[in-house]
N, C-alpha and C positions, 0 to 999 in steps of 0.2 A: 232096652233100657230107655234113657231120655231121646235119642233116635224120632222117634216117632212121633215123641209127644209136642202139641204146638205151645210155643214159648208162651212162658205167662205174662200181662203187663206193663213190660218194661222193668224191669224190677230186679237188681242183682244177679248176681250166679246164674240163679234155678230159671232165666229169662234167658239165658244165651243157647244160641245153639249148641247141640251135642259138641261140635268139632272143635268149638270153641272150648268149654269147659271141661274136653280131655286135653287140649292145650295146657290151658291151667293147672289141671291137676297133676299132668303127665311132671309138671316142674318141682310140684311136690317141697320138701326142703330144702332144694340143692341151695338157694339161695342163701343157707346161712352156712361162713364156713366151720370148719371142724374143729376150729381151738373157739367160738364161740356158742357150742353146742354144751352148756356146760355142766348137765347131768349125763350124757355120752362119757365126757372127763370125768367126773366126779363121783362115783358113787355112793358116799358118803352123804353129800350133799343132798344124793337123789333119794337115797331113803331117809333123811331126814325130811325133806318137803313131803313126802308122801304120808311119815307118822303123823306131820305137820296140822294136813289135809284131813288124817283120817281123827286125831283128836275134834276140830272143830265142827264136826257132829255131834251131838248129845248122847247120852248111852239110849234113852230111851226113842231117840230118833230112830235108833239104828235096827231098823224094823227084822233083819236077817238072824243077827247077832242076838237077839231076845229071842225070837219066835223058828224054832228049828224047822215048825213044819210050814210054816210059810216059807220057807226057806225051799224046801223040799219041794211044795205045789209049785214054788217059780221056778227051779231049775226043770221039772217034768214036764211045764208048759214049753219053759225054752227049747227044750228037745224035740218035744213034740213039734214045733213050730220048723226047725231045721228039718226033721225028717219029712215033714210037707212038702218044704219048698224045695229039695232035693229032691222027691218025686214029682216036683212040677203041680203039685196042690194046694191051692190058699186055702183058708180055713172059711174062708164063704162059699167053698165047692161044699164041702160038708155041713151037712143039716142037723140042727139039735146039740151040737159040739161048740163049745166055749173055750 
């Protein structure tokens, strides 16, 4: 993973050592407590942000929702890309494939 790689610039996060940023990470959300988590509490709430969220895209934005088989070609590529990297192959091992 980040292990190996030499830190970049000075610069945030992606600049710290490994041990350092699974520090960080390992903390995760414990930080906020649990009566202030308040779609955890609320599920009401939680699916209303989310209808909230998914109106303030346009219908013709919503390139999945119109176009079925673009829909179709990204979920195949996503798959395909998981079954790579679970065989331990990037898609720059293989030639002439997109």
């Amino acid at each position: 993973m980040t292990q190996d790689r030499p830190a970049a610039r000075g610069r945030g996060f992606a600049a710290m050592d490994a041990q350092k940023q699974r520090e960080i990470a390992r903390k995760g959300g414990a930080n906020v407590p649990d009566e202030k988590r308040s779609f955890a509490q609320n599920r009401t709430l939680a699916s209303d942000a989310g209808r909230k969220g998914g109106r303030a895209v346009a219908g013709k934005a919503r390139s999945f929702s119109v176009d079925r088989d673009l829909a179709s070609q990204a979920g195949r590529k996503g798959g395909e890309t998981t079954q790579r990297v679970r065989r331990g192959r990037m898609p720059s091992d293989e030639q002439g494939t997109n």
